[in-house]
C-alpha positions in Angstrom: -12.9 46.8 45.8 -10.7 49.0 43.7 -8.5 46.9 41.3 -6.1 47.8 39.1 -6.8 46.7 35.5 -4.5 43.9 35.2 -6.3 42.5 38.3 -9.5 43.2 37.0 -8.6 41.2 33.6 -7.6 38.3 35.4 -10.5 39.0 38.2 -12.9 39.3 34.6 -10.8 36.4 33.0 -11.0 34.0 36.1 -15.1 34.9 36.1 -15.4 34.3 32.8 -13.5 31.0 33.3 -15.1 30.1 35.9 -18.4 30.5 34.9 -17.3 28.8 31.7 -16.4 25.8 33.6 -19.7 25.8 35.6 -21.8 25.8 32.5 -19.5 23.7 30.7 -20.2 20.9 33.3 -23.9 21.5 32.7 -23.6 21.4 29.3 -21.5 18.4 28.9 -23.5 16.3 31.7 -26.7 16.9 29.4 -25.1 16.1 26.8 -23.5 12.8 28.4 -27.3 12.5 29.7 -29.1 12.6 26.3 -26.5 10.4 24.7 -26.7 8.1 27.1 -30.1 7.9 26.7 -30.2 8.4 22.8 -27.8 5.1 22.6 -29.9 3.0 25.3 -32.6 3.2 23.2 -31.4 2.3 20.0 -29.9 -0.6 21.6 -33.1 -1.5 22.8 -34.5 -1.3 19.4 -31.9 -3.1 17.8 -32.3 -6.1 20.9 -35.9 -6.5 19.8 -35.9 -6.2 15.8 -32.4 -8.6 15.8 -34.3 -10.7 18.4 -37.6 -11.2 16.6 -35.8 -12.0 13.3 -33.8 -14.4 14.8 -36.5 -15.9 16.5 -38.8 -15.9 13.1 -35.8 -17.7 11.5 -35.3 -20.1 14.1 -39.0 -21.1 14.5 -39.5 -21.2 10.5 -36.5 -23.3 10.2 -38.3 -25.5 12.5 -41.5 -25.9 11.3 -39.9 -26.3 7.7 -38.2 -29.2 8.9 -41.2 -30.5 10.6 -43.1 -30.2 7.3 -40.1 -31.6 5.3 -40.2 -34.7 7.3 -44.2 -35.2 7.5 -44.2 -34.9 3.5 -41.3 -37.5 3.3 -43.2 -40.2 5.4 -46.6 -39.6 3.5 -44.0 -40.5 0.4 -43.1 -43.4 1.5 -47.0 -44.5 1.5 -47.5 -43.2 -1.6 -44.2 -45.4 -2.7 -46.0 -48.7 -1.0 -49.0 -47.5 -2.9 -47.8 -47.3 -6.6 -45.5 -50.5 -6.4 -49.0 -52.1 -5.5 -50.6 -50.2 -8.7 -48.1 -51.3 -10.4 -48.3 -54.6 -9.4 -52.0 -54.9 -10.1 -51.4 -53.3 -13.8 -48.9 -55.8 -14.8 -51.0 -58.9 -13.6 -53.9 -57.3 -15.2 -52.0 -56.7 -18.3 -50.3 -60.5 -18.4 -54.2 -61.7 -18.0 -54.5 -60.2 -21.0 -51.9 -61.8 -22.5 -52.5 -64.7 -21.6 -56.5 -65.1 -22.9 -55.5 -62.8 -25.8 -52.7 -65.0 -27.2 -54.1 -68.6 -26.1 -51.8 -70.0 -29.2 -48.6 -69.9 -27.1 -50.0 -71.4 -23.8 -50.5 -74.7 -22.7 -53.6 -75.6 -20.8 -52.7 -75.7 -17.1 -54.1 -77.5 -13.6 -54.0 -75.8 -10.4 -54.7 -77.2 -6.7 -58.5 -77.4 -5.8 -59.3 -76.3 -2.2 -62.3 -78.5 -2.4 -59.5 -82.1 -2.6 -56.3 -80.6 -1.9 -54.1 -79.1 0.7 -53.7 -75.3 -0.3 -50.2 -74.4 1.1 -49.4 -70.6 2.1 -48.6 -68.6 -1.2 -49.6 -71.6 -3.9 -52.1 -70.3 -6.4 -55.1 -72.3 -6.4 -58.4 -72.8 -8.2 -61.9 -72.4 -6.7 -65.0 -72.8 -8.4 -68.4 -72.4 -6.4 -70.5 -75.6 -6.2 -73.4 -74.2 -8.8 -70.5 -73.0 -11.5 -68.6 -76.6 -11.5 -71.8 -78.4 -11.7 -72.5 -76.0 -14.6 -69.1 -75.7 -16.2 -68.5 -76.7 -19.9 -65.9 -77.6 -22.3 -65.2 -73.8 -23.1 -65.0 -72.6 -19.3 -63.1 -75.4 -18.2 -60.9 -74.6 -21.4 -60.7 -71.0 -20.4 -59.8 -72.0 -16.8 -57.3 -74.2 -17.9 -55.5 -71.3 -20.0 -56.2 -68.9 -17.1 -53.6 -71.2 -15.0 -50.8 -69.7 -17.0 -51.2 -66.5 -14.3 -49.9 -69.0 -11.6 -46.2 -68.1 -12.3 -47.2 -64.2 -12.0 -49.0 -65.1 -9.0 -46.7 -67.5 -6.9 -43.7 -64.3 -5.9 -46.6 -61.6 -5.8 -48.4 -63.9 -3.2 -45.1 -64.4 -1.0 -44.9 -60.4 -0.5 -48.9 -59.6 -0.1 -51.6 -61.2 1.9 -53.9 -62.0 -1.0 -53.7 -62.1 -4.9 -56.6 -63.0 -7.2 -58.0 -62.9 -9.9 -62.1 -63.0 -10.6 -63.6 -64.2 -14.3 -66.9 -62.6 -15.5 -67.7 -66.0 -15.7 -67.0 -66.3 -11.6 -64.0 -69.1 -11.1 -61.5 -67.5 -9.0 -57.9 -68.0 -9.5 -55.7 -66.8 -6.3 -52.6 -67.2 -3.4 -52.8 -65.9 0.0 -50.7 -66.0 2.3 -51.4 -67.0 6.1 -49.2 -65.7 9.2 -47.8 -68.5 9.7 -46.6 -69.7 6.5 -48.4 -73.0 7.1 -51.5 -74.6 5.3 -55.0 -72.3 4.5 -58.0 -73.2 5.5 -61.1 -71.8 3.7 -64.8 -71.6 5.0 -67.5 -73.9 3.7 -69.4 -70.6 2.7 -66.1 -70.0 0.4 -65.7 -72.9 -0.8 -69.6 -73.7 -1.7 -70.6 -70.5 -2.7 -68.1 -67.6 -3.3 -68.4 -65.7 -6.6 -65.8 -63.0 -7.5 -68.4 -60.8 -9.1 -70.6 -60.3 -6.4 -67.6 -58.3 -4.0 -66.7 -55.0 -3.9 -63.6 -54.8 -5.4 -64.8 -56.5 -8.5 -67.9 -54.1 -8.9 -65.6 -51.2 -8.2 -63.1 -52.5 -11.2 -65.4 -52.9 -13.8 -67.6 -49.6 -13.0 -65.1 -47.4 -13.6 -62.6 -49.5 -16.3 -59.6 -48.7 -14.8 -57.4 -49.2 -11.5 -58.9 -48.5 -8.2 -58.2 -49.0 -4.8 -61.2 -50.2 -2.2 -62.4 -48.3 1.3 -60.8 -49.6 4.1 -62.0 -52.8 5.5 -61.3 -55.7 7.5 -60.1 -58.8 6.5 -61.1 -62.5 7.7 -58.0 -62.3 9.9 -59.3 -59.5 11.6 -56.3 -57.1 9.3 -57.5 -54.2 8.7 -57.0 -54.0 5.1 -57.3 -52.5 1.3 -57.5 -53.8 -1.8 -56.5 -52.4 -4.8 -58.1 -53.9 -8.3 -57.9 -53.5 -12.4 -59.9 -55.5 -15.2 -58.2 -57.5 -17.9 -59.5 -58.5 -21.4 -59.7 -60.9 -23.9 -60.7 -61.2 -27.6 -64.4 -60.4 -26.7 -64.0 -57.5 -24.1 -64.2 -57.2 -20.6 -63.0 -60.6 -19.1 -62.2 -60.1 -15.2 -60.9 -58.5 -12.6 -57.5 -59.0 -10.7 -56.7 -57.4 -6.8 -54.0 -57.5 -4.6 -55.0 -57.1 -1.1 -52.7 -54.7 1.1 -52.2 -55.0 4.8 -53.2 -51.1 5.8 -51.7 -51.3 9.3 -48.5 -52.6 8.5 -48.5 -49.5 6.0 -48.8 -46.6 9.0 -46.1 -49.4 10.9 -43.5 -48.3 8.4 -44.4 -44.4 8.9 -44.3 -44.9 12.7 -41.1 -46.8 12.5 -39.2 -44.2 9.7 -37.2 -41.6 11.2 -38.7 -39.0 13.5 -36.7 -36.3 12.5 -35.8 -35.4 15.8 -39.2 -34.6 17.3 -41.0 -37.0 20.1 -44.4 -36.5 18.4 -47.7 -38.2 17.9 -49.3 -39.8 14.8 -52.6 -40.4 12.7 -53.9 -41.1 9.4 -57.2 -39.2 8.1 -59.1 -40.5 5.5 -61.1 -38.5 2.9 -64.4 -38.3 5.1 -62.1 -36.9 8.1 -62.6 -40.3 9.9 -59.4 -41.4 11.5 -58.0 -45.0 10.6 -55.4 -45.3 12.4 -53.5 -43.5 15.3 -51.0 -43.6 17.9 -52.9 -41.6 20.3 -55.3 -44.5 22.5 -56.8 -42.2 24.2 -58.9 -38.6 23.5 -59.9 -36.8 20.3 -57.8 -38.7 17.9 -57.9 -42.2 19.3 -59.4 -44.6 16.6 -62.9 -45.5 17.3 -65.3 -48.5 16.2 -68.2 -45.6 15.4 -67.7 -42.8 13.0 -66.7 -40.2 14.2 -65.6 -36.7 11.8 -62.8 -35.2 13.0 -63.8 -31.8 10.9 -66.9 -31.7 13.4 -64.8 -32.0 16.8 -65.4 -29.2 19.7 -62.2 -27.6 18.9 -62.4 -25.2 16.1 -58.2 -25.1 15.3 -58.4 -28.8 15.0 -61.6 -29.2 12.8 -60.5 -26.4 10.7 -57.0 -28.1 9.7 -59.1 -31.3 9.3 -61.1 -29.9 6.5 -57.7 -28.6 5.0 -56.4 -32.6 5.5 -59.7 -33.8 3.4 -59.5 -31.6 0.8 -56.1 -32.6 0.1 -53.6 -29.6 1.2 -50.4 -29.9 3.4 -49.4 -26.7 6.1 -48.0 -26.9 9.8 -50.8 -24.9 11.7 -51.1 -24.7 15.3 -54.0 -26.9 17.2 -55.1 -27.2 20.0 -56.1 -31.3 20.9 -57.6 -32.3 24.1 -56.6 -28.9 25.6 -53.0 -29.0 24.9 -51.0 -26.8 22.2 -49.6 -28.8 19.7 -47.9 -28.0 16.1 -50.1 -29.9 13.4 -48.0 -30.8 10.2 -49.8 -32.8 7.3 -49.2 -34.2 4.1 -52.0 -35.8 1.9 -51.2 -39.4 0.3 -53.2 -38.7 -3.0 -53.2 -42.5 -4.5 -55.2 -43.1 -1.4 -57.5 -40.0 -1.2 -56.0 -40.1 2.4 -53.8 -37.7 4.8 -50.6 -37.9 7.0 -50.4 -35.5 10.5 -48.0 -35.7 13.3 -48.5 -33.5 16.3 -45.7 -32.5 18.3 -45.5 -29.9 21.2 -45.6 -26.1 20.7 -42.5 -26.2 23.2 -40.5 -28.6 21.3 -41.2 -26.4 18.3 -40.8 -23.5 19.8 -37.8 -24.2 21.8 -35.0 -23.0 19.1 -36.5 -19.8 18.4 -36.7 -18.9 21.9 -33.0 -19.9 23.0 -32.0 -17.7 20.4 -33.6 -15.1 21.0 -32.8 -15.0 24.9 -29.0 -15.4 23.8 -29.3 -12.2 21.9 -31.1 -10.3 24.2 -28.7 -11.3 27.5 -25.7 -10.3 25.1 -27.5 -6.7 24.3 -28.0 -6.5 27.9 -24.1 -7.0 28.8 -23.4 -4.8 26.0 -25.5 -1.8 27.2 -24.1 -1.9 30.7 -20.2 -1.5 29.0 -22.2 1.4 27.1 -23.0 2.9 30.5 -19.9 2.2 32.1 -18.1 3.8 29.1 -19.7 6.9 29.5 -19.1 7.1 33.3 -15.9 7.1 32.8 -15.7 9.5 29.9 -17.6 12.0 32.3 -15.0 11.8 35.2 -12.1 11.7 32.5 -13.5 15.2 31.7 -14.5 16.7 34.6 -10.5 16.1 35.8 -9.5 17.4 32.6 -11.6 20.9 32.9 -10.4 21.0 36.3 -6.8 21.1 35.3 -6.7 23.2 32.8 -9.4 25.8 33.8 -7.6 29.4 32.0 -8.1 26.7 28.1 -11.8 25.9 29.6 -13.7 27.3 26.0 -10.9 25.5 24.2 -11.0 22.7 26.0 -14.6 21.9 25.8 -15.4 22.5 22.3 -12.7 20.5 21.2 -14.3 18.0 24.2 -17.7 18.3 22.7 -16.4 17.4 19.4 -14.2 14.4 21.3 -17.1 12.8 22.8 -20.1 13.8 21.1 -19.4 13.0 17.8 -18.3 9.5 18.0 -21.5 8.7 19.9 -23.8 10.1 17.7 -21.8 8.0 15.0 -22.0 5.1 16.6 -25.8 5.8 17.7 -26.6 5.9 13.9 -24.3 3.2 12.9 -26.3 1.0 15.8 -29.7 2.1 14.4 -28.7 1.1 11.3 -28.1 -2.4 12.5 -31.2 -2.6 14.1 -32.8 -2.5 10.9 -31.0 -6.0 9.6 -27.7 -4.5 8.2 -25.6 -6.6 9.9 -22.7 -6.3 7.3 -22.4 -2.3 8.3 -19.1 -1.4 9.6 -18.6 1.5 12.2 -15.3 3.9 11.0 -14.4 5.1 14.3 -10.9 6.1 14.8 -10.9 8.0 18.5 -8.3 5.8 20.0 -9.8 5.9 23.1 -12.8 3.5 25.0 -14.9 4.9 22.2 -13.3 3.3 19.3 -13.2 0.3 21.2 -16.9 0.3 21.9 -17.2 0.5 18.5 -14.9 -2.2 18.1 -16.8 -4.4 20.1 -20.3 -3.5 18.3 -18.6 -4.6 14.7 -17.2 -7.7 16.7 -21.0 -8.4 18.0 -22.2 -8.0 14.0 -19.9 -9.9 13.1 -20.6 -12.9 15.8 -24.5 -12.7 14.9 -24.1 -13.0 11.6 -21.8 -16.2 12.0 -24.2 -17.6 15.0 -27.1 -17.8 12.5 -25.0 -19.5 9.5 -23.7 -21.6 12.1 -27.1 -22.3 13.5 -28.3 -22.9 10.0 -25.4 -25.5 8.9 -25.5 -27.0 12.0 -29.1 -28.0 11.5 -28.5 -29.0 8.4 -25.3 -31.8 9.5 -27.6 -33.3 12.2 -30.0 -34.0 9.6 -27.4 -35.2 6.8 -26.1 -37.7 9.6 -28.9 -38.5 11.3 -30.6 -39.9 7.4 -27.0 -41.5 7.1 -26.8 -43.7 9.8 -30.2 -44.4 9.3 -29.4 -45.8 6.3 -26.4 -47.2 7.3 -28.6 -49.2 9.7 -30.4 -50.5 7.5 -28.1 -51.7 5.0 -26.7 -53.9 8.1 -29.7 -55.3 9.2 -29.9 -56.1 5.4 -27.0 -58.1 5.6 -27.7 -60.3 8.6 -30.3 -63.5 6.9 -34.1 -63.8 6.9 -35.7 -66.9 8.5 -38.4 -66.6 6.2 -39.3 -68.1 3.6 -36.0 -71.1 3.3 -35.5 -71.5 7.2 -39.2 -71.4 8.0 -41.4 -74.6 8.9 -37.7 -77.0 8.2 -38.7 -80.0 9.3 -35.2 -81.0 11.1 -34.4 -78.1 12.6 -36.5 -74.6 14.5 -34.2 -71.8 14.1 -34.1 -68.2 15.2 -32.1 -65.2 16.0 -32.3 -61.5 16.4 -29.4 -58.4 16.8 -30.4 -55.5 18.6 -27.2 -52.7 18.5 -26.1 -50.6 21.1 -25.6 -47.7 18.1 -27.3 -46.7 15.1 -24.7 -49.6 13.6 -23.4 -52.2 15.3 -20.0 -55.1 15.7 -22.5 -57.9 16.2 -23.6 -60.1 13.4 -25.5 -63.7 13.1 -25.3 -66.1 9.8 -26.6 -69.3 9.1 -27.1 -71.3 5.5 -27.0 -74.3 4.2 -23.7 -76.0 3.0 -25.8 -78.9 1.1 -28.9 -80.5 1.6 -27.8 -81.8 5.2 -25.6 -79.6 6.5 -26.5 -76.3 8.4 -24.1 -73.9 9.3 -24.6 -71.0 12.0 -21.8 -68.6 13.5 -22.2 -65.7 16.2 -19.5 -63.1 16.5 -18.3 -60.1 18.2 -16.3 -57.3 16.6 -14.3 -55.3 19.3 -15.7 -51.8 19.8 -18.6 -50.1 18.7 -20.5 -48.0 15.9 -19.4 -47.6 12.3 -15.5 -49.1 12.5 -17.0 -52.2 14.0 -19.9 -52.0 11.6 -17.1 -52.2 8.7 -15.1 -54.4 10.5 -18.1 -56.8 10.7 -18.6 -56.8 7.1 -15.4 -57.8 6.2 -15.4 -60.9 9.3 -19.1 -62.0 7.7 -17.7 -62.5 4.3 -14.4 -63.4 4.5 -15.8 -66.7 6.7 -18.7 -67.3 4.7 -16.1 -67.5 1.8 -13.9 -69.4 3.1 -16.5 -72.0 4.6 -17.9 -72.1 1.0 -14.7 -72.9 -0.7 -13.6 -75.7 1.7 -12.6 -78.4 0.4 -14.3 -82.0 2.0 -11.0 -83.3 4.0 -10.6 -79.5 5.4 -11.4 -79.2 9.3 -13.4 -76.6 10.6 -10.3 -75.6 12.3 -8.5 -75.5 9.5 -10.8 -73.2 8.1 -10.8 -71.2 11.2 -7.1 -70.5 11.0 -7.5 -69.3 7.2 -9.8 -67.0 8.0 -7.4 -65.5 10.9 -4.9 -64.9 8.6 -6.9 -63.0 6.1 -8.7 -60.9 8.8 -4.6 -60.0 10.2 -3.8 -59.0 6.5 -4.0 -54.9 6.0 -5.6 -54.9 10.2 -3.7 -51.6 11.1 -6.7 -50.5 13.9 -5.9 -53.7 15.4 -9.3 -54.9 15.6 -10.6 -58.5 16.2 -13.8 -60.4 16.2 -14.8 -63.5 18.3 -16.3 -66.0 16.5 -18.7 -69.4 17.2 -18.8 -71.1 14.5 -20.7 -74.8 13.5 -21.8 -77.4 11.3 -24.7 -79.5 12.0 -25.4 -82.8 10.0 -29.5 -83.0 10.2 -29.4 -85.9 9.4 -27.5 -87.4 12.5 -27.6 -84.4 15.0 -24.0 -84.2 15.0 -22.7 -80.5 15.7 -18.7 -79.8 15.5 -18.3 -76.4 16.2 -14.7 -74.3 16.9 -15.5 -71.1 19.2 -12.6 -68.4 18.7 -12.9 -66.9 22.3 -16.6 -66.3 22.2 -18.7 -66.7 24.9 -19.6 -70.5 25.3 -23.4 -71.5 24.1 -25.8 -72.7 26.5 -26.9 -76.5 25.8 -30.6 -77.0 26.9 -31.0 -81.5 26.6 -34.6 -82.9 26.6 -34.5 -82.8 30.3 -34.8 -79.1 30.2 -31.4 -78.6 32.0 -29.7 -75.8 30.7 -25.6 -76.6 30.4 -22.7 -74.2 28.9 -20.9 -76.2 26.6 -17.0 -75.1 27.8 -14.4 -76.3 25.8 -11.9 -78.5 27.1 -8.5 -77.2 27.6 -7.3 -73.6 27.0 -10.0 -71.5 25.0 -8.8 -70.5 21.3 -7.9 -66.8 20.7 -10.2 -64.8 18.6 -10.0 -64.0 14.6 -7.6 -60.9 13.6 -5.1 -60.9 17.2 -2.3 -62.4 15.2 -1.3 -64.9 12.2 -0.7 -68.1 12.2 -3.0 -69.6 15.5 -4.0 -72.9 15.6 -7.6 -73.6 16.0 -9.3 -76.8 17.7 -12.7 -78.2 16.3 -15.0 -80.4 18.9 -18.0 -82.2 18.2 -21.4 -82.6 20.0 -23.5 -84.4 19.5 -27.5 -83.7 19.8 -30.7 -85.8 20.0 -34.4 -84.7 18.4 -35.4 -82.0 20.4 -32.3 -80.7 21.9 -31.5 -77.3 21.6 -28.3 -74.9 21.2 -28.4 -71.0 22.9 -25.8 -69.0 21.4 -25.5 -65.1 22.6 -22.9 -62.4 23.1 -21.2 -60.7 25.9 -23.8 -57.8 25.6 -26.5 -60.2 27.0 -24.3 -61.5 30.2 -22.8 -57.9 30.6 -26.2 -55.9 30.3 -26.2 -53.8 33.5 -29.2 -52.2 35.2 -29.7 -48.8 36.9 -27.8 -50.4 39.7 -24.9 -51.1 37.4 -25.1 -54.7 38.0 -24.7 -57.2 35.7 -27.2 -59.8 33.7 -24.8 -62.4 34.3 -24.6 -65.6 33.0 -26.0 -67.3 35.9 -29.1 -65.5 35.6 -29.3 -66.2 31.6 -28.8 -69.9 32.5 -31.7 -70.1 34.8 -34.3 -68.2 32.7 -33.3 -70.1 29.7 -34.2 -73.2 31.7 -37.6 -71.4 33.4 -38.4 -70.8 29.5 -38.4 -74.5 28.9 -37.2 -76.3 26.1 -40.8 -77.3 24.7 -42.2 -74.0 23.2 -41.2 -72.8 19.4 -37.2 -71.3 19.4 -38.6 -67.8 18.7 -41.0 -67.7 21.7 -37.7 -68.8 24.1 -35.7 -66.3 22.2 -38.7 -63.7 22.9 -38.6 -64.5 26.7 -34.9 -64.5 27.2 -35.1 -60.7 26.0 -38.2 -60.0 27.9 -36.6 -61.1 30.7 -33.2 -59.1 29.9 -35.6 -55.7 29.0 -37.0 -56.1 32.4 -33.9 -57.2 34.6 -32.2 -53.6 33.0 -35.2 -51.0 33.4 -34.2 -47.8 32.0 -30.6 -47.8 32.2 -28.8 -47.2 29.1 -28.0 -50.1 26.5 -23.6 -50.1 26.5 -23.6 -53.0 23.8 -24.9 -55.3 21.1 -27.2 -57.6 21.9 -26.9 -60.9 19.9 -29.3 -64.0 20.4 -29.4 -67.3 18.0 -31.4 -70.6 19.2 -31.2 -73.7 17.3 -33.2 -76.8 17.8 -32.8 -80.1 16.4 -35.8 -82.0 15.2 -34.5 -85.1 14.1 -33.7 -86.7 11.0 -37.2 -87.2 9.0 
């Protein structure tokens, strides 16, 4: 075809274009192609590196907590341990004293076991049979002097089961205690024949010239126990040995009963020959045994292997494998005792953190890389219109397109890659104004959210355990507060008393008190604070002793009532929560059996006669409000009175109200006729014991909503 030349320039110029635009497209799609591909798999890389580092984080934050919390309950053996040493070093070093310094001491008599009644915790003398017939002026002299010990001896023997203390010459000076408080009784082979310097603990003493703690062993009482001995001196040398005896098991009680640091787990003890003392596993590998068995020889390599570590002292959380389950193994050694603390809990448990985390971050990458894709789909039709439209600018066009679009992906690729590698305080500088800068945007926003996510996670772990140890100890200091039966309330011989307070939180509103105004009068009160947790907690200490105050400072010619309607007034003072407390509240005269009582609003006590007929005792007339509603209430006192053997139930609403899985109620029928089934003839603390037997089975596994409060008082009868 013949064409002019301006025809041919444009036929030449729309070729040109044309092919331009063909190859343009080409160009840019495998260019759109490669990027795409380019930024896919940095983001895959950056998923797994930022994934595996927060997953290593997670699970080490883990396991140091687990360790943390292991080393912290072999501690608190180690703590039991040297109060004991020190215990033993300062009776040993008063022995000393004592023969060393005979000047300053009278000569002393204590109780003989072969004429006397030995009560629980009195120091007493024994003497075999062939050393009394044999003893002269200068033993019994010695012995006599040696009595001094007995004030030393008479508050260690309250607090451990057995305190002694062994002459080279064989007498035995010493104050056990029995579980029951009551009198001992000793064994004709004891009492005939029993020489301090034929047992272990003696030998072990003077051997080695220092303090030293026994192998386990059990006691006459079946206890499994050890015993933990020093020698004393006198003018001459070597003069004896002293011991305490320490109840083993009631030791590993107090480390299963500590805080579990947030883990359901299992528990054991190891001593230095890998044999397992104790354990809270019945069952399997590391259930406790009567034949010796060494846990560094078990079937399972993992779990020998660790043993060994546990003998020779170290501490590590390792992962085991124990009766064919995965468990994480953290130990602590308890170095006094030559012994070691583990505590299994499940690689899941452990685990669990680390993998949450690091599923979040890879489901976020995954969102993140579908925008990526959708970006660049739309960038590709975005040009594709463009080149369309203006085809005669096509070469200018799609350089200045390649440098659009290219440029700020390959930025952002490296920026990304550079993240990957941990630098998640890089910042990517893109300034396209288009989908581009916001993807950009979004990956400094996603930096930035990481990076707070794990300093969150951090702190957050870090509160639970600062609150959990609080209210732990929180806990404690209110169980503290509430009074001890033992040692003043136990064995009275006009009255059987108990009580118990189990709360619905960490803290409770509940609380119990009972003392003794004189000689012959016992007071006991039960109250409940309205609400729950730590404002009722506070709210309970300040009800507890503004009414013990008051009660104390009464004058003789003040009323019970009158009392009562002091103590409302001070409780209204400064109440701006508007918090109140119902109170029971009594006196009974032991020697008459009369019991006046005022109850502000609190649930009405269940009277159980000799007949074993179980009675509320309702107050006549309209019920007095409880303490803190407003000032200035008048209170009413009642009286009731009580013959030997009768017995007073009082309880809170959180007995009556417990609710099963049903959500149906205790109720106070129910109490009433299972107080009556339990009888009124068996000790207060076995009725108390069968009432919340009986309440623990009646509400299953349904979630406790309040306090529960129990106090049971008998009366005996005048003496």
């Amino acid at each position: 075809m013949k064409l002019d030349i301006r025809r041919r320039v444009r036929l030449i110029a729309l070729s040109g274009g044309v092919l331009s635009f063909v190859g343009l497209l080409l160009i840019v799609g495998v260019g759109m192609m490669l990027a795409g591909e380019k930024v896919d798999e940095r983001r895959r890389i950056l998923g797994e590196s930022a994934a595996g580092f927060v997953e290593n984080f997670a699970g080490e934050q883990t396991r140091r907590r687990l360790s943390d919390h292991v080393a912290e309950k072999a501690q608190l053996v180690e703590r039991e341990i040297e109060h004991t040493r020190q215990d033993v070093e300062s009776l040993a070093q008063t022995m000393t004293l004592i023969l060393s310094d005979s000047e300053h001491y009278e000569v002393r008599t204590l109780p003989d076991p072969h004429r006397d009644e030995i009560v629980s915790g009195v120091p007493y003398l024994n003497l075999s049979d062939a050393l009394a017939a044999g003893a002269g002026d200068d033993l019994r002299g010695e012995i006599g002097l040696a009595a001094n010990i007995a004030d030393t001896l008479t508050p260690l023997g309250r607090y451990y089961t057995g305190v002694f203390v062994g002459s080279r010459h064989g007498w035995l000076i010493a104050a056990d205690s029995s579980p029951d408080g009551g009198t001992l009784r000793f064994s004709d082979k004891f009492l005939e024949s029993y020489d301090p310097r034929e047992m272990n603990w003696y030998k072990l003493a003077e051997k080695a010239g220092k303090t030293v703690f026994t192998d386990l062993y059990v006691d006459t009482n079946g206890n499994r126990c050890i015993t933990c001995a020093a020698p004393f001196y006198d003018a001459q040398g070597f003069a004896g040995v002293v011991g305490i005896d320490c109840n083993a098991e009631e030791i590993y009680r107090q480390t299963r009963s500590a805080t579990s640091g947030g883990f359901s787990s299992a528990s054991f003890i190891l001593n230095r020959d890998g044999e397992i003392l104790f354990s809270s596993k019945t069952e399997g590998v590391l259930a406790v045994t009567d034949k010796y068995r060494d846990l560094r020889q078990c079937a399972d390599k993992s779990l020998a292997f660790e043993a060994a570590a546990m003998t020779d002292g170290k501490s590590d959380v390792q992962l085991v494998t124990v009766d064919g389950v995965p468990y994480f193994l953290a130990y602590s050694p308890m170095e006094s005792l030559g012994w070691s603390f583990g505590q299994l809990v499940g690689q899941t448990e452990v685990s669990y953190p680390a993998r949450y985390a690091r599923d979040s971050l890879h489901d976020q990458m995954a969102e993140f890389a579908e925008d990526l894709r959708d970006v660049l789909v739309q960038l590709t039709v975005v040009g594709a219109i463009q080149l369309l439209v203006l085809l005669a600018f096509v070469l200018w066009i799609s350089a200045k397109a390649g440098d659009h679009f290219v440029r700020p992906i390959l930025s952002l690729a490296e920026g990304m890659k550079e993240i990957a590698q941990g630098n998640l305080d890089k910042k990517l500088e893109i300034k396209t104004g288009d989908e581009i800068e916001l993807l950009a945007n979004s990956v400094n926003a996603m930096t930035v959210d990481l990076k707070a996510y794990m300093e969150n996670l951090s702190r957050a772990t870090a509160d639970k355990e600062r609150i959990a140890t609080e209210l732990a100890v929180a806990r404690k200091i209110q169980a503290g507060m509430l009074p001890s039966i033992a040692p003043d309330f136990a064995g009275q011989e006009t009255f059987d008393l108990d009580a118990g307070m189990t709360p619905a939180k960490e803290v409770g509103g509940d609380f119990y008190d009972f003392y003794m105004l004189d000689e012959n009068h016992l007071t006991v009160t039960v109250a409940d604070v309205s609400g729950k947790g730590v404002p009722a907690a506070l709210f309970m200490v300040v009800a507890k002793s503004v009414l013990q105050n008051f009660v104390m400072a009464a004058k003789p010619t003040d009323s019970l009532a009158e009392v009562m309607a002091h103590v409302n007034n001070r409780l209204c003072e400064g109440n701006d929560q508007m918090m109140f407390v119902t109170v029971f509240f009594g006196v009974l005269d032991l020697q008459t059996g009369r019991f006046d009582y005022v109850n502000a609003g609190h649930n009405p006590p269940l009277v159980m006669r000799c007949d074993n007929e179980a009675t509320y005792l309702v107050p006549e007339g309209k019920p007095d409000k409880p303490l803190g509603v407003m000032e200035d209430l008048t209170y009413h006192q009642a009286t009731l009175n009580l013959a030997a053997g009768d017995m007073i139930f009082f309880y809170t609403d959180g007995v009556t109200e417990a609710t099963n899985e049903a959500a149906e109620l205790y109720g106070e029928e129910r109490l009433k006729a299972d107080l009556t089934r339990a009888g009124n003839e068996a000790p207060v603390k076995e009725i108390l014991a069968d009432i919340g037997a009986s309440l623990k089975a009646y509400v299953g596994n349904a979630e406790q909503a309040d306090d529960i409060t129990m106090l049971g008082l008998r009366y005996l009868g005048k003496p």
